[in-house]
N, C-alpha and C positions, 0 to 999 in steps of 0.2 A: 818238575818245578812246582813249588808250594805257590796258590795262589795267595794273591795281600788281601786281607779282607775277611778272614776264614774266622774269627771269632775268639781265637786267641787270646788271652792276656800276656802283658810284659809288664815288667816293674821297671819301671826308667827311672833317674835320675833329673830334679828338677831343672838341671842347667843345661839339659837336650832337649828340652818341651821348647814348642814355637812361642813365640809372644801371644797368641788367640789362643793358644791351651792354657796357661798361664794364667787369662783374661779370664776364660770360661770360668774357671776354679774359683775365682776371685768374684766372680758372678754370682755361681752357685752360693757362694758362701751368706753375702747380701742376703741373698733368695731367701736363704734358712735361716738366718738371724732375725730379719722380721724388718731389718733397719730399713728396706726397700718392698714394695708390693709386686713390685711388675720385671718381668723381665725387660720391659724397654726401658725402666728407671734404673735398674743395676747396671744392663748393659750401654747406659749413655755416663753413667756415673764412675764407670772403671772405663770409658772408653772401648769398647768394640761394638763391633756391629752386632747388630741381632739375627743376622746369617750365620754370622762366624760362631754367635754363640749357640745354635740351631745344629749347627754341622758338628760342634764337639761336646753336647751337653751330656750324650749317653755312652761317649767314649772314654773323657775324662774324667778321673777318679782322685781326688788325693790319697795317699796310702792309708790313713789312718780310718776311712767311711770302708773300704775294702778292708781293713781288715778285724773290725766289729765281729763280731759270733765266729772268730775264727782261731786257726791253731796256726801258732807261730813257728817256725823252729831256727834255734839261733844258733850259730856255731861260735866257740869260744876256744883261741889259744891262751893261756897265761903259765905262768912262773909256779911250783908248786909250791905253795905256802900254806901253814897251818892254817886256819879258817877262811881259804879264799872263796870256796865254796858257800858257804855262809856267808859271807860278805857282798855275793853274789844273790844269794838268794833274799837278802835283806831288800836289795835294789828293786829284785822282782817283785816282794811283798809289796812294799811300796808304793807302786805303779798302781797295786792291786789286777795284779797278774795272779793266774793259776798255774801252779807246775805241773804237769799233767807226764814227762816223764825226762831223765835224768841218766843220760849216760858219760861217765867218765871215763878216759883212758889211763891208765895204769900210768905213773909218771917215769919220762924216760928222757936220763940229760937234766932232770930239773925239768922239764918243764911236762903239759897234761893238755887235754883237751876235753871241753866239755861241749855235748848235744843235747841243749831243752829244746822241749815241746811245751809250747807255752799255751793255755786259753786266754785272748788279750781280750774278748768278752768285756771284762769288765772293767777295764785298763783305763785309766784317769789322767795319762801324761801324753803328749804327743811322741809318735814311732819315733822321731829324730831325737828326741828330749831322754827317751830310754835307751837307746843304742850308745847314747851319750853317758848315763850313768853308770855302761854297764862295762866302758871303759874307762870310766872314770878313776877306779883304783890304778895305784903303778902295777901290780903284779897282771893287769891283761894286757895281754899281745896285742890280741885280736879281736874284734865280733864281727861277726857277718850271719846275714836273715840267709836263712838255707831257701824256707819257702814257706810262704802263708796260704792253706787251703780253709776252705769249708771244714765247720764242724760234722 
């Protein structure tokens, strides 16, 4: 049996975070904005304790601080259409995302699948704000983040 506590990451979903995770995030943010000095002013100001915020300040992460200097990679179903691709890769510009590598599947049925590797590095929009754009056309099915590593 795998001990809890090994140093792992997971990407969760923010509507399975406790209310003190949540807090924390909303702490840290304060924190870095400037709009608070102290941890005991953020964390009186959103409401938690300065335990609570003590206990999850080096565990919790928003996605978008994790995944800075890193490689994205996105999985994409959609409809094969003449310039989807481009259309696709407009959204990425955009962001001011780097494409770093580009696999297509041969279309079958109508429809394709595509795998970027993305450098979000220098990426301008928040992860949810882009996962949004990049279904935003009708011809995608799908998107889903495969996995975000170090560069």
């Amino acid at each position: 049996m795998k001990r809890l506590g090994d140093g792992r990451f997971y990407l969760v979903r923010e509507d399975v975070l406790t209310e003190s995770m949540l807090k924390t995030i909303e702490v840290k943010k304060l924190l870095a904005s400037g709009e608070v000095s102290t941890i005991q002013e953020a964390a009186k100001k959103i409401g938690l304790s300065r335990s609570a915020f003590y206990k999850y300040r080096d565990t919790v992460f928003p996605f978008e601080s994790v995944a800075r200097e890193r490689i994205l990679t996105i999985f994409i179903q959609l409809e094969d259409r003449k310039g989807s691709l481009a259309t696709l890769l407009s959204v990425i510009t955009d962001a001011k995302c780097n494409v770093l590598t580009i696999h297509q599947t041969i279309p079958v049925q109508g429809r394709a699948n595509v795998t970027l590797s993305l450098d979000v590095t220098a990426m301008e929009v928040k992860m949810d704000r882009f996962i949004q754009g990049l279904k935003a056309p009708d011809f995608v099915e799908s998107v889903s983040v495969i996995s975000s590593g170090a560069l």
